[in-house]
Short mmCIF file of the C-alpha atoms (twelve columns), coordinates in Angstrom:
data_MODEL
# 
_entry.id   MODEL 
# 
loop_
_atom_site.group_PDB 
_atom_site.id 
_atom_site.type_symbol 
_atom_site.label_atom_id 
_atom_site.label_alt_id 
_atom_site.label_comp_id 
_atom_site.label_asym_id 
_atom_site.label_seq_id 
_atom_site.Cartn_x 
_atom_site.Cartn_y 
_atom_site.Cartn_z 
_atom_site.pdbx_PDB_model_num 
ATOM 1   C CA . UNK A 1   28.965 -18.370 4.921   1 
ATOM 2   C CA . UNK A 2   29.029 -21.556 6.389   1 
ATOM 3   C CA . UNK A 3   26.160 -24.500 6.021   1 
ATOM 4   C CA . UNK A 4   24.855 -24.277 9.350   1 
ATOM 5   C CA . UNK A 5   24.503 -20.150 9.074   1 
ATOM 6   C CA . UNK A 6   22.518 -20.668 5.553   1 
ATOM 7   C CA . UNK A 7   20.384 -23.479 7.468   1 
ATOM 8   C CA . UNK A 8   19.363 -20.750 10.852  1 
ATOM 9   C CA . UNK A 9   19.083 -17.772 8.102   1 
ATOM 10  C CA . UNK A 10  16.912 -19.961 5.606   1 
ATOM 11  C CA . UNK A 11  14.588 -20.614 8.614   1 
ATOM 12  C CA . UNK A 12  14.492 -17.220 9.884   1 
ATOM 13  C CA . UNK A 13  13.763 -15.822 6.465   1 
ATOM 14  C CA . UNK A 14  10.899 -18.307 5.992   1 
ATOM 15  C CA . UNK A 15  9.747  -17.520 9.479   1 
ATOM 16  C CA . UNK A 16  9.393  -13.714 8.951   1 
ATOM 17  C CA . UNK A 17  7.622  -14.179 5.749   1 
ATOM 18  C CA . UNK A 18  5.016  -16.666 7.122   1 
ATOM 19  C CA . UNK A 19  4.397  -14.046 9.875   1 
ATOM 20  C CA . UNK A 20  4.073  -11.399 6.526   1 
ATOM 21  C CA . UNK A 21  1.425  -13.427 5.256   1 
ATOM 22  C CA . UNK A 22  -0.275 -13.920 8.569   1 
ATOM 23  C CA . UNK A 23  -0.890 -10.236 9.195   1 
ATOM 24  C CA . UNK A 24  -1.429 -9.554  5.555   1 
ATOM 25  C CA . UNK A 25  -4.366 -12.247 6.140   1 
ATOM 26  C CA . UNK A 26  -5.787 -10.222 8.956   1 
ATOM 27  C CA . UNK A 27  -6.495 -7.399  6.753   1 
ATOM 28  C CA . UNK A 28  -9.043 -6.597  4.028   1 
ATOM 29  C CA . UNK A 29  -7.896 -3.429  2.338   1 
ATOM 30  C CA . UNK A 30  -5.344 -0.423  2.542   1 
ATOM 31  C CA . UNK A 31  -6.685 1.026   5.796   1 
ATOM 32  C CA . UNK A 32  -5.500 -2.273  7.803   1 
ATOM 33  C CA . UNK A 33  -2.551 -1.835  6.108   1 
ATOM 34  C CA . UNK A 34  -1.350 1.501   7.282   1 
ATOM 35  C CA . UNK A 35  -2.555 0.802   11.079  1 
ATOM 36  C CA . UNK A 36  -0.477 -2.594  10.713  1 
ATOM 37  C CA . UNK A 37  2.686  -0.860  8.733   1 
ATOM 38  C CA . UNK A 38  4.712  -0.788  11.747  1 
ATOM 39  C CA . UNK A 39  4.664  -4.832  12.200  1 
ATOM 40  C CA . UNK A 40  4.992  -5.441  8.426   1 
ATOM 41  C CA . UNK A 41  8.285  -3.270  8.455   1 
ATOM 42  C CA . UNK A 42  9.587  -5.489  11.572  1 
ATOM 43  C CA . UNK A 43  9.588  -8.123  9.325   1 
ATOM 44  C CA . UNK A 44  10.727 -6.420  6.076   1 
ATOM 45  C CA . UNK A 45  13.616 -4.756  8.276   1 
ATOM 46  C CA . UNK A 46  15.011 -7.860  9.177   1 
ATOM 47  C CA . UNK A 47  14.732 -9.622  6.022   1 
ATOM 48  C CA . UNK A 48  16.238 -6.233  4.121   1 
ATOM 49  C CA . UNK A 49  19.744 -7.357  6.370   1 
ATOM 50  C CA . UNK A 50  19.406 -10.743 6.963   1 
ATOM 51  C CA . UNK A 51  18.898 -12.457 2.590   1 
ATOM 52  C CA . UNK A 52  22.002 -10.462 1.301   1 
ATOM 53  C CA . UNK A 53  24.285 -12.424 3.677   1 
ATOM 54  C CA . UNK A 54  22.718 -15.568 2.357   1 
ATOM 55  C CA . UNK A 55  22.885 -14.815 -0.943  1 
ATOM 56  C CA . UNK A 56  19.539 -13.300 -1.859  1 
ATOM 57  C CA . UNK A 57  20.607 -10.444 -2.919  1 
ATOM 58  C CA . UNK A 58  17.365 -9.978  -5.106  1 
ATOM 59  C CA . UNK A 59  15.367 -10.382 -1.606  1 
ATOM 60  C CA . UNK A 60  17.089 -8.368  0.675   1 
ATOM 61  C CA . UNK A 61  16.754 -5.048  -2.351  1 
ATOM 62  C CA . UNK A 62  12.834 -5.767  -2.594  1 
ATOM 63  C CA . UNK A 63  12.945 -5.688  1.269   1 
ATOM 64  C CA . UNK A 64  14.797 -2.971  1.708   1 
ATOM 65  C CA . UNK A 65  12.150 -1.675  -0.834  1 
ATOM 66  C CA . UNK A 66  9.492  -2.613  0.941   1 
ATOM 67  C CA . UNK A 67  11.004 -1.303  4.360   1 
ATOM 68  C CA . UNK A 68  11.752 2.205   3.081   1 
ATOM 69  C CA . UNK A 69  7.961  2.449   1.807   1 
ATOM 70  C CA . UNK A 70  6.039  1.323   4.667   1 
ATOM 71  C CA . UNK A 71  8.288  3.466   6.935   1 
ATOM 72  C CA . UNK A 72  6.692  6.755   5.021   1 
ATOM 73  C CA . UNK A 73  3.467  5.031   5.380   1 
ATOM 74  C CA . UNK A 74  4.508  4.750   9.304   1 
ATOM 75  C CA . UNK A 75  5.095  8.661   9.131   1 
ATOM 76  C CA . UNK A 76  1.630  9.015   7.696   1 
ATOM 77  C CA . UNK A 77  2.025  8.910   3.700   1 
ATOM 78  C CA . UNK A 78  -0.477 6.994   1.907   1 
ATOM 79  C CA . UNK A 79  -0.894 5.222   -1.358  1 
ATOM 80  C CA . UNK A 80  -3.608 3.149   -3.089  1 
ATOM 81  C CA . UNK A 81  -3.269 -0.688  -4.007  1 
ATOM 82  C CA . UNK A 82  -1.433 -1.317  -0.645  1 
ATOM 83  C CA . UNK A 83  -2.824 -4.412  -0.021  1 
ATOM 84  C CA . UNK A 84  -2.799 -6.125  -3.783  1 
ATOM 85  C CA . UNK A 85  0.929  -5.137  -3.712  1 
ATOM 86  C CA . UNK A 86  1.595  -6.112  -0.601  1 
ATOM 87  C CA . UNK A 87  0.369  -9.552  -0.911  1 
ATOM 88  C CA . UNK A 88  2.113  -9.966  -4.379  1 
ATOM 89  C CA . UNK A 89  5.435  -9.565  -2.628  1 
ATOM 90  C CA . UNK A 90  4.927  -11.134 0.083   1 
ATOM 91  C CA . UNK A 91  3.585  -14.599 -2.416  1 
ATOM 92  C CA . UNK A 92  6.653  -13.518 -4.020  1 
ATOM 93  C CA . UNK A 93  9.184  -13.584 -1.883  1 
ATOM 94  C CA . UNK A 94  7.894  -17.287 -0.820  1 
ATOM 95  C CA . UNK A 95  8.067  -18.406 -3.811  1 
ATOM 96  C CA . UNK A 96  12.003 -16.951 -4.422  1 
ATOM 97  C CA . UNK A 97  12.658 -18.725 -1.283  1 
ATOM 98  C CA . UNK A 98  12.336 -21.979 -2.655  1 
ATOM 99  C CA . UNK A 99  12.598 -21.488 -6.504  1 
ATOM 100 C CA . UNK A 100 15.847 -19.257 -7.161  1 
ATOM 101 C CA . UNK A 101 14.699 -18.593 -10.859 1 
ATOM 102 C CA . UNK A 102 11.812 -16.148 -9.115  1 
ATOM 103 C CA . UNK A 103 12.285 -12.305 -10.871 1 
ATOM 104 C CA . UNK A 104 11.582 -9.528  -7.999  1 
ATOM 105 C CA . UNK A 105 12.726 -7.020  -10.095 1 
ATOM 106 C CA . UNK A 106 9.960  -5.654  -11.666 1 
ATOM 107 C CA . UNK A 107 8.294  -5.621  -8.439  1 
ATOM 108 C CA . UNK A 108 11.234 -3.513  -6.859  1 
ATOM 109 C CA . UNK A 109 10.974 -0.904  -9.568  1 
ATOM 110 C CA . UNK A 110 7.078  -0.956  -8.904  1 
ATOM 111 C CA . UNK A 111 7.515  -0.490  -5.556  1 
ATOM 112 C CA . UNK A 112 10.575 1.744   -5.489  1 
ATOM 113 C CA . UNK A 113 8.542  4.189   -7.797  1 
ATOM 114 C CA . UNK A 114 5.659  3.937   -5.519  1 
ATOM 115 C CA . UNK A 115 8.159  4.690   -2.752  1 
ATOM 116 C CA . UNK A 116 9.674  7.557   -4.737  1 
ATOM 117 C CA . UNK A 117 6.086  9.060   -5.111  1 
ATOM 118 C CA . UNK A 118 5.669  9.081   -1.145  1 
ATOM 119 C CA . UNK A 119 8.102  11.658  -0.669  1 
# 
């Protein structure tokens, strides 16, 4: 990929995870979270295609992670310790933004099990 494509998808990245943390800020505990899945999954969606082409591959499976998951909680399935979760990634993938030592794997298996569960 060329310079100027890891420069726009960088930003965009960045961009969708500020607005992550903005709605995650909005909320105070796992109800807010299910009647404000649909515009968290926006944001994971995007993310979920847009890091792998960058080369954050480790991103883009937590996202697509997080995408599957809060599209059951979109169909109605529910789980406890949404929001602590939530906000972990989302800190999380800030932080492997900039730092490209960051681990998300143990908090893809967390959340793919907590996926798994929804079914």
């Amino acid at each position: 990929m060329s310079d100027e494509f890891i420069k726009i998808a960088t930003q965009e990245i960045n961009e969708d995870i500020s607005q992550l943390q903005q709605i995650i800020s909005k909320c105070q505990n796992d109800e807010d979270i299910f009647s404000l899945a649909d515009k968290f999954q926006k944001h994971t969606h995007k993310i979920k295609g847009l890091a792998p082409m960058m080369g954050k591959e480790e991103l883009g499976g937590l996202s697509a992670e997080l995408d599957s998951m809060l599209k059951k909680i979109i169909n109605g399935s529910k789980t406890n310790d949404l929001y602590a979760l939530l906000d972990e990634s989302f800190t999380l993938m800030e932080k492997s933004m900039v730092d490209s030592e960051t681990s998300l794997s143990d908090l893809k298996s967390r959340i793919s099990q907590i996926s798994n569960d929804l079914n």
